[in-house]
C-alpha positions as CSV (number, residue, x, y, z in Angstrom):
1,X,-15.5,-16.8,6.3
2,X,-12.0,-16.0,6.7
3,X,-10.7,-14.0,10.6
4,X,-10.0,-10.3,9.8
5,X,-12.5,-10.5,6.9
6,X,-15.6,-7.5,6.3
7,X,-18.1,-7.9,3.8
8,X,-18.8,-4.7,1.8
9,X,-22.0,-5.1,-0.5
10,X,-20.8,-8.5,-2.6
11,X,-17.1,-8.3,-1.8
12,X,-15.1,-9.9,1.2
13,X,-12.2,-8.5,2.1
14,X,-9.4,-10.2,4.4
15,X,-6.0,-8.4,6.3
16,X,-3.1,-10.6,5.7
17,X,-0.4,-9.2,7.2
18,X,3.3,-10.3,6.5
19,X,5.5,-7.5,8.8
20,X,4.9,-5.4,11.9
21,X,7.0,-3.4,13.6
22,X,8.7,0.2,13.9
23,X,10.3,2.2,10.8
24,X,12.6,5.1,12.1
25,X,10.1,7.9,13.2
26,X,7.1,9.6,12.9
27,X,8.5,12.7,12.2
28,X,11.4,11.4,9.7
29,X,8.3,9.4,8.0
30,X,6.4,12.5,7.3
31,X,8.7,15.2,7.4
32,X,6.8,18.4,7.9
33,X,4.5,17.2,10.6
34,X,5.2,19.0,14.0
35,X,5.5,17.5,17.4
36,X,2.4,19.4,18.8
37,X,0.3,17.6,16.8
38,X,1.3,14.3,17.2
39,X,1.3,14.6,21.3
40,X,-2.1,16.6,21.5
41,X,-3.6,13.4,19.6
42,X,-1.9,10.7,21.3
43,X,-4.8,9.7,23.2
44,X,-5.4,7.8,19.9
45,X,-2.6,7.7,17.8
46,X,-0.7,5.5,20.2
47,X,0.4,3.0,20.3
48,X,-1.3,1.6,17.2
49,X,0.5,4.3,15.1
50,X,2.9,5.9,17.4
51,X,5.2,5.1,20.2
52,X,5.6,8.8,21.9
53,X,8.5,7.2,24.2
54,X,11.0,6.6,21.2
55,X,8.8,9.0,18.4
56,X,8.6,5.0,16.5
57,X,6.4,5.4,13.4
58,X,4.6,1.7,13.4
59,X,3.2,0.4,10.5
60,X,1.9,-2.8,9.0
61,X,2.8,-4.6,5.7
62,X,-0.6,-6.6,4.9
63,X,-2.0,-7.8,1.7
64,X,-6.0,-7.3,0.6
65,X,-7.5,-10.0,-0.3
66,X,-10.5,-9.5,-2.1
67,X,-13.1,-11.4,-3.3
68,X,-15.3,-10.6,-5.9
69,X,-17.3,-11.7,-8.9
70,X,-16.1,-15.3,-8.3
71,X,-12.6,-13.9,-8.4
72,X,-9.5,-13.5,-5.8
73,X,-7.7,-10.4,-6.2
74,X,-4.6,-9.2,-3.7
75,X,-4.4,-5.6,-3.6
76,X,-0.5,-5.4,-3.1
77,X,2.0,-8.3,-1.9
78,X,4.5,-6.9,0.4
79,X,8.2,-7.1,1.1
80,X,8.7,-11.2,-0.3
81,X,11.5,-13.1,1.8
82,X,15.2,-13.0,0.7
83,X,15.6,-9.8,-0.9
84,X,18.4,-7.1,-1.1
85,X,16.9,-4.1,0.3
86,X,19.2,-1.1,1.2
87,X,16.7,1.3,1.6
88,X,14.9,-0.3,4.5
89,X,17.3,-2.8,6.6
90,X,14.3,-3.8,8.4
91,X,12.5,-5.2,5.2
92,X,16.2,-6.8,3.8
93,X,16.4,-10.5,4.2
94,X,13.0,-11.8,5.7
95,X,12.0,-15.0,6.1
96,X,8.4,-14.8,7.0
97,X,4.9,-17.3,6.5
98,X,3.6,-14.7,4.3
99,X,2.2,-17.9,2.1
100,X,1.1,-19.8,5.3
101,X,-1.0,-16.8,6.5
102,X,-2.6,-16.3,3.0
103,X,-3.4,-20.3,2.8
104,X,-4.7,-19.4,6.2
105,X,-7.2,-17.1,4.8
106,X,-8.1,-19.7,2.0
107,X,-6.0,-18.7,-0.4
108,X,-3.2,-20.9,-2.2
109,X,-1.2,-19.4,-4.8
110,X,-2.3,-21.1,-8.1
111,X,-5.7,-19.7,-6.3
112,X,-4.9,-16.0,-6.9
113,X,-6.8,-14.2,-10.5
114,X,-5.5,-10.8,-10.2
115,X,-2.9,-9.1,-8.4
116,X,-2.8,-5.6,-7.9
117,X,-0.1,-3.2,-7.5
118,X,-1.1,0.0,-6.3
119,X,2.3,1.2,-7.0
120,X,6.0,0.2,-7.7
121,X,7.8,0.0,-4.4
122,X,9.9,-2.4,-2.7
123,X,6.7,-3.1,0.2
124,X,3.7,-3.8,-2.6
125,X,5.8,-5.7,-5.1
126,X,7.8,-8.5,-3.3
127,X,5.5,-11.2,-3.0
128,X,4.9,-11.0,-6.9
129,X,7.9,-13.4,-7.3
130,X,9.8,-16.1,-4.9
131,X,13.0,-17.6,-5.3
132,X,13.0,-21.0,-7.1
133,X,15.6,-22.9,-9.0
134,X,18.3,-20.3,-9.1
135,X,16.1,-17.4,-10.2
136,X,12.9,-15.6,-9.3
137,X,9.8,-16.3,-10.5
138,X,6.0,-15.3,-10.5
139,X,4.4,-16.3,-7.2
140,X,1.2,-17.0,-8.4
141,X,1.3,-18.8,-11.6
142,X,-2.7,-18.3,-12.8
143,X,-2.6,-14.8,-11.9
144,X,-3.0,-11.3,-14.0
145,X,-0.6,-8.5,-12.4
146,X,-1.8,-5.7,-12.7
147,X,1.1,-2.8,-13.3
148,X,0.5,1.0,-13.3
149,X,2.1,2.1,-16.6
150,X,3.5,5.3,-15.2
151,X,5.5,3.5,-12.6
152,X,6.5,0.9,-14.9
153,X,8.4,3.4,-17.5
154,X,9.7,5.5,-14.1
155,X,11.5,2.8,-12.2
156,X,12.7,0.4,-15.2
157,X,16.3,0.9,-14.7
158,X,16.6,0.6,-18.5
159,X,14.9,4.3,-18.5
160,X,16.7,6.0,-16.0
161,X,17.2,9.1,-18.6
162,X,13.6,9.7,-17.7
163,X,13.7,10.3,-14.0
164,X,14.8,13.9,-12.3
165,X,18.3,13.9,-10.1
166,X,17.8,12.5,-6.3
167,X,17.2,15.7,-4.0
168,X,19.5,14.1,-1.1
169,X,21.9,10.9,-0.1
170,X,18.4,9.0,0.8
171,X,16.8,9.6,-2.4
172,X,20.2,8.1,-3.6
173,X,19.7,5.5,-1.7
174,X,16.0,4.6,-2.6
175,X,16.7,4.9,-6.3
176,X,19.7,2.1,-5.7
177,X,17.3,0.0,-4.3
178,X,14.4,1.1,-6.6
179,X,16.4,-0.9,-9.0
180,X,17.0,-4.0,-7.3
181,X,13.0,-4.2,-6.8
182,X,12.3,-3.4,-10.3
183,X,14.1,-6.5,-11.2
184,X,13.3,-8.8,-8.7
185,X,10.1,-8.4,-8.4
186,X,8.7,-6.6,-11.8
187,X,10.6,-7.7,-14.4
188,X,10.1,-11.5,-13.9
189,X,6.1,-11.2,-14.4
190,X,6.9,-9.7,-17.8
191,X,8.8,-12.2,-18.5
192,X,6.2,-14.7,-17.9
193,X,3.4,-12.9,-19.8
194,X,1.2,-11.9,-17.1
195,X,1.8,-8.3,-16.5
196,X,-0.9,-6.1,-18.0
197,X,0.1,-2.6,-17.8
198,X,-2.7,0.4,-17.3
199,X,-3.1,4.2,-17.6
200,X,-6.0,6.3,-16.6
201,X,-8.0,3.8,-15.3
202,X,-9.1,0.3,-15.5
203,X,-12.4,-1.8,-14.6
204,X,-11.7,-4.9,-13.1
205,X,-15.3,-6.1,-12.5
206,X,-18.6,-4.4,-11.8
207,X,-17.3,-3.9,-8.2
208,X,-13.7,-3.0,-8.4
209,X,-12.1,0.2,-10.6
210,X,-8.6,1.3,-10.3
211,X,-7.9,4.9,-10.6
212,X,-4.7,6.8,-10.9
213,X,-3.8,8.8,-8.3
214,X,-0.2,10.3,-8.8
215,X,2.3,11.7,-6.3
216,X,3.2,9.1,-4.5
217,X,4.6,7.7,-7.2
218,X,4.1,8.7,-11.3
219,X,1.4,5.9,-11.0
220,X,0.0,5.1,-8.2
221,X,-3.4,4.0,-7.8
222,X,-6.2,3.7,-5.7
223,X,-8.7,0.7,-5.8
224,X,-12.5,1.6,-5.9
225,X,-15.1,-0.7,-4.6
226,X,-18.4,-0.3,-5.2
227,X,-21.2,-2.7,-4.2
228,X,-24.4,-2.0,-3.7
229,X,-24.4,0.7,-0.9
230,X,-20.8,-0.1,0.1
231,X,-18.0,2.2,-0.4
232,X,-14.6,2.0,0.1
233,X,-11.3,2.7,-2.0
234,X,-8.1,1.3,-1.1
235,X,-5.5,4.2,-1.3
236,X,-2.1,2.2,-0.9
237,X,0.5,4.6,0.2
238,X,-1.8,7.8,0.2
239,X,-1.9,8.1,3.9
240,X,1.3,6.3,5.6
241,X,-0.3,7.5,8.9
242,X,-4.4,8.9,10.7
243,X,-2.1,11.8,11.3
244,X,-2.3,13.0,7.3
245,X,-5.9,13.0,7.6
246,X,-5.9,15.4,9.9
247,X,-3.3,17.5,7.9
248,X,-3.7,16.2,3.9
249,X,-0.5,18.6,3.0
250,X,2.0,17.0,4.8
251,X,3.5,14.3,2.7
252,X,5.9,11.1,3.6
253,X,9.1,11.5,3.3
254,X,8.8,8.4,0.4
255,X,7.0,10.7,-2.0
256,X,8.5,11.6,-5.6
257,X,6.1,14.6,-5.6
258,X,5.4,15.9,-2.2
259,X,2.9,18.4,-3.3
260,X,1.5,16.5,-5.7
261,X,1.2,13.9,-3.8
262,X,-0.8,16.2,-1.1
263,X,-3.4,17.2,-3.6
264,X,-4.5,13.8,-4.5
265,X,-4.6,12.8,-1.1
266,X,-7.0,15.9,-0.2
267,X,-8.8,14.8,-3.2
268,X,-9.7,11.8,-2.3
269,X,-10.1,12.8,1.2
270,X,-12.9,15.0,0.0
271,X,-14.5,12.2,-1.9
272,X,-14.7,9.8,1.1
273,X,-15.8,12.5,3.2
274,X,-19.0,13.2,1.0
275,X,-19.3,10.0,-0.5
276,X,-18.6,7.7,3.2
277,X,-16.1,5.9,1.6
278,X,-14.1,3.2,4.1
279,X,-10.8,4.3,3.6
280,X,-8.2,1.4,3.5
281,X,-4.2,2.5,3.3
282,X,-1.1,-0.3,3.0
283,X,-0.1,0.0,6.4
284,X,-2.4,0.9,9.3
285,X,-2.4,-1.4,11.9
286,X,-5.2,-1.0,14.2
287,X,-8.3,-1.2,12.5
288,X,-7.0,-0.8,9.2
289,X,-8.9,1.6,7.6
290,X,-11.6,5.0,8.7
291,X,-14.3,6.5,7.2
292,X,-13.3,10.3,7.6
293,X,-15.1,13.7,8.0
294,X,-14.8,17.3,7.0
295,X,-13.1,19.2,10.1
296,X,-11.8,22.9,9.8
297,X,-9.4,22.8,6.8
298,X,-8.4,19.0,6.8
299,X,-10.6,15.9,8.5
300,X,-10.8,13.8,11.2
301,X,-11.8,10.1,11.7
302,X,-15.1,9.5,11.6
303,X,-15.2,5.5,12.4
304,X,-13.0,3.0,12.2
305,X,-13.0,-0.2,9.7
306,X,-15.1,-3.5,10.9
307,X,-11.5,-5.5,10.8
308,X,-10.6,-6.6,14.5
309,X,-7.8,-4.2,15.9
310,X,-4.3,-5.3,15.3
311,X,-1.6,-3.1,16.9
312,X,1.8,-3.2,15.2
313,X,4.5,-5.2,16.7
């Protein structure tokens, strides 16, 4: 079995992670957090999450690899090396061994069934394509990509009528560079055929369901595993940081529908807290993932995920 690999009921699941590091800080990421509450729970939000010294948000970028039903399914591919990315100058112009560390795990690229992409932003799309012969093209060439349609309509630059005017100069900002991702990175797996685009919901074996969970994005998604007495659902940009668990209304400061986006989160929240659900987010470091618990009018950790600790660089 692979390193950084659980087993939930029939299911393996393996971290791959592709970037680690700091993005501005905690309190830009998630704007209407207060100070208070990120010193009086220091004692475990750093220095996995949170660098008091400098206020440093830290966050992975890491791939799911799952495997299930005889099938290998990524759950969201990351930045991708070489792009234009204005937004986030940490993330423009990588050159990492994303592909090394997923062959690594003991998984090539013609090797891949289904990709997932929990929504349409610049750090769960790049890895769709790479660079080759003067263009870019589908990463893994056997695969099924599978595109929330919500998201799809909202950030085709071709339907820009449909999206409300940016609230400030970085929503500006991320809408410019919402555009170079669309194309890079979107549009060339329609191109090939292999996009499959999905509203509501959509069963991807007898283990794995994706759900829509919007606010985040129009379409974002969360994928549901069920396997035998295993639960988990892997909530992509849900919860950016622990510190939302403990406070579901406060939103990132990445969220096209901040109070939307605070409902579905409390939501699901509720769910895994009745239902033990693992709860597995893009871009924890530490042990990727908790199961959570009711406490006063938010939660609280319960446990942490089986996957060995891996602070953020």
């Amino acid at each position: 079995m692979p390193p950084d690999t659980i087993v939930l009921g029939d299911v393996e699941v393996t971290r791959v992670v592709e970037w680690s590091g700091p993005v501005r800080t905690a309190r830009f990421i998630v704007p209407d957090s207060d100070a208070e509450t990120w010193r009086r729970n220091e004692w475990w939000l750093a220095p996995d999450f949170w660098t008091p010294d400098d206020d440093a948000y830290r966050c992975h970028v890491q791939t799911w690899v799952l495997r299930s039903e005889g099938q290998t399914i990524l759950v969201d591919t990351g930045i991708g090396n070489g792009r234009d990315r204005p937004q986030v100058p940490e993330f423009a112009g990588l050159d990492t061994p994303f592909l090394d560390r997923l062959r690594a795990a003991g998984v090539a690229p013609e090797d891949v069934d289904i990709v997932v992409n929990t929504h349409i932003h610049y750090d769960h799309v790049g890895w769709n394509t790479r660079w080759c012969d003067g263009r870019w093209v589908p990463t893994f060439p056997e695969a099924t990509y599978l595109v929330p349609r919500l998201d799809d309509v909202y950030f085709d630059p071709a339907r820009e009528d449909r999206r409300r005017p940016p609230r400030d100069a970085f929503e500006r900002l991320r809408r410019e560079g919402a555009e170079l991702v669309f194309r890079d990175s979107i549009e060339p797996v329609h191109r090939s055929g292999q996009a499959v685009v999905w509203e509501g919901s959509h069963r991807i074996d007898r283990n794995l369901r994706l759900e829509a969970a919007p606010g985040h994005t129009p379409g974002s998604s969360v994928l549901t595993l069920r396997s035998g007495t295993d639960r988990a659902v892997f909530v992509g940009d849900m919860l950016h940081s622990p510190v939302q668990v403990l406070h579901p209304e406060w939103s990132s400061c990445f969220c096209e529908d901040p109070a939307l986006a605070a409902r579905t989160r409390r939501a699901y929240l509720s769910r895994a807290a009745e239902q033990r659900e693992l709860v597995i987010p893009a871009h924890w470091p530490g042990h990727g993932g908790a199961e959570v618990r009711r406490q006063g009018d938010g939660f609280a950790i319960a446990a942490w995920a089986g996957f060995p600790r891996a602070p953020a660089g």
